[in-house]
N, C-alpha and C positions, 0 to 999 in steps of 0.2 A: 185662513183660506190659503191655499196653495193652489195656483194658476202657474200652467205651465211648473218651470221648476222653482220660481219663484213663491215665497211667503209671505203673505200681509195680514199681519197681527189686528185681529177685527176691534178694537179699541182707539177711544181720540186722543189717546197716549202714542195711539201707533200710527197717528196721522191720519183717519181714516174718518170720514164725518159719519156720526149718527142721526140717526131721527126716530124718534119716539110716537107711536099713534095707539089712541087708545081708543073702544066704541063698545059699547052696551056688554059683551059676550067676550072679547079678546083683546088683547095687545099685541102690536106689532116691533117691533127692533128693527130698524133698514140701517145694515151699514155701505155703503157706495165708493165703492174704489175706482176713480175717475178712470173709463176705460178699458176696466177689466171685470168686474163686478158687481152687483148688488146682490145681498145677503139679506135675506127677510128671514127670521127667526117669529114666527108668529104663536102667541100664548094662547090655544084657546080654554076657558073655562066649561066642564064638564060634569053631568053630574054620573058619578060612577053604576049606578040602577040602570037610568036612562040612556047614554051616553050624550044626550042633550045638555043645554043652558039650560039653565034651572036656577032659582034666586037660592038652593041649597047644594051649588052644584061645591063639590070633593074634589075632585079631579084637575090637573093644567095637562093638557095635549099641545105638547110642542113640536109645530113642525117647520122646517128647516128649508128653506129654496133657497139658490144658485142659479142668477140669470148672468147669462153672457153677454157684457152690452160692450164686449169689442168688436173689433171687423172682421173677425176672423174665427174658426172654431179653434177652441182651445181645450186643453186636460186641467179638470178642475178637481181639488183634495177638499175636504173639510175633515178640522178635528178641531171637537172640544174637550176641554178641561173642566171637569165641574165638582167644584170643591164642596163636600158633605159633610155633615156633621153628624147626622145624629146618632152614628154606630161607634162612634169614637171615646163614649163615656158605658158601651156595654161592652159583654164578652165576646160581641159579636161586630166586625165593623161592618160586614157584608155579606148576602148569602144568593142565591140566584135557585132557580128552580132544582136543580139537581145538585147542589152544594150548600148545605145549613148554615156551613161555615166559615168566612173568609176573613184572616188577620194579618195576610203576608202580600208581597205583592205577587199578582197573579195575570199572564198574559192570556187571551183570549181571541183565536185566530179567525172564530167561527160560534156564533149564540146559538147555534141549531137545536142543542142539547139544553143547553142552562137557558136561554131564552130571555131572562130578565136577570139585572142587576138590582139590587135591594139595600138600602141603608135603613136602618130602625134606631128609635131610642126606647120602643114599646109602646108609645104615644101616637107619638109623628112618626113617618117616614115617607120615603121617596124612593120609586121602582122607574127604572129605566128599561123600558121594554124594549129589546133591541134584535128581535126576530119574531117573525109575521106574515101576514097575508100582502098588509098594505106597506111596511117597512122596507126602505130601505136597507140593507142589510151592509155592517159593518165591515169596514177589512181587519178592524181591530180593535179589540177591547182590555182596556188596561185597569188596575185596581194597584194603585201604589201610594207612596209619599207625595202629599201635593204637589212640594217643591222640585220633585225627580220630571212631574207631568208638567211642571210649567217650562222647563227649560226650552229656549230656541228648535234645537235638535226636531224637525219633525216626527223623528221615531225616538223616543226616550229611552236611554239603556235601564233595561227590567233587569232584576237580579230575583227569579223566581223565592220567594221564600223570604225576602227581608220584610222587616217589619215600617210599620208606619209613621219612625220615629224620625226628627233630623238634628241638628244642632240647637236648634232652637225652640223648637214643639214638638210635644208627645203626642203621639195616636193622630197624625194628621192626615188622614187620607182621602185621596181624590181618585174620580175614574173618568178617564180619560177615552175618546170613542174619536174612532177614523173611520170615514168615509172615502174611497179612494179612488183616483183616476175616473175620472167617467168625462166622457167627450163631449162637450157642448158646444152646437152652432151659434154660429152671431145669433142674439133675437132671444133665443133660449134657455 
């Protein structure tokens, strides 16, 4: 999370207390950064027919609030990092609606067009849909080395076209999604 120009790495590594709630349908995440934020990251279970709870539900709808519980309105960022696996053992790490194919790393200013992000093993996968009716919509979408997406840097240097390799693991890649500047009042 980025408040103001400030960064607080949402982890109890990063000082930042969690709390964990769970209930019939969904999980919740609250991370609380004394006087600047609470971050609820809420999982709900869905079943992808229905888009209802279902005892067969397929589906996790993740959605993401930012409450401002300082004194003041502030400019509030979120970006995450969310490290995938299952494209990383095919020919394909990643593909999005209008691109079959994705193996390099690739910036994304705008999902208007591509709309979703896709990792497959052909089994399993996992689509980040990140342009919509009710979404939020991105300032930026990344597809790179995990290790390029985890650095400090709020904006990671992309080098369009390299691959997903680093020193130490092959084919490792993550995508990376920024939410940006948006104005929140005290309360909100």
């Amino acid at each position: 999370l980025k408040a103001g120009s400030r960064v607080y790495p949402l982890s109890k590594l990063g000082g930042v207390p969690v709390i964990q709630n769970m209930t019939s349908n969904n999980a919740v995440i609250t991370y609380n950064i004394k006087n600047v934020a609470e971050v609820n990251y809420i999982f709900s279970f869905v079943s992808s027919e229905t888009g209802m709870f279902t005892e067969d539900s397929d589906l996790v709808v993740v959605d993401i609030l930012v409450k401002n519980i300082s004194k003041k309105t502030n400019v509030y960022s979120l970006r995450g990092v969310f490290d995938t696996i299952f494209g990383e053992n095919t020919i394909s790490h990643f593909s999005t609606s209008n691109m079959n194919s994705i193996n390099s790393e690739v910036l994304f200013n705008s999902m208007y067009v591509d709309r979703w992000i896709k990792s497959s093993d052909g089994i399993n996968s996992i689509k980040f849909l990140l342009d919509g009716e009710t979404i939020t919509h991105p300032s930026s979408v990344v597809v790179a080395n995990r290790d390029i997406l985890k650095v400090d840097s709020w904006l990671p240097k992309i080098v369009p076209g390299r691959g997903f390799n680093s020193l130490f693991l092959i084919n490792d890649s993550a995508v990376g999604v920024t939410w940006g500047n948006y104005k929140v009042a005290s309360g909100q």
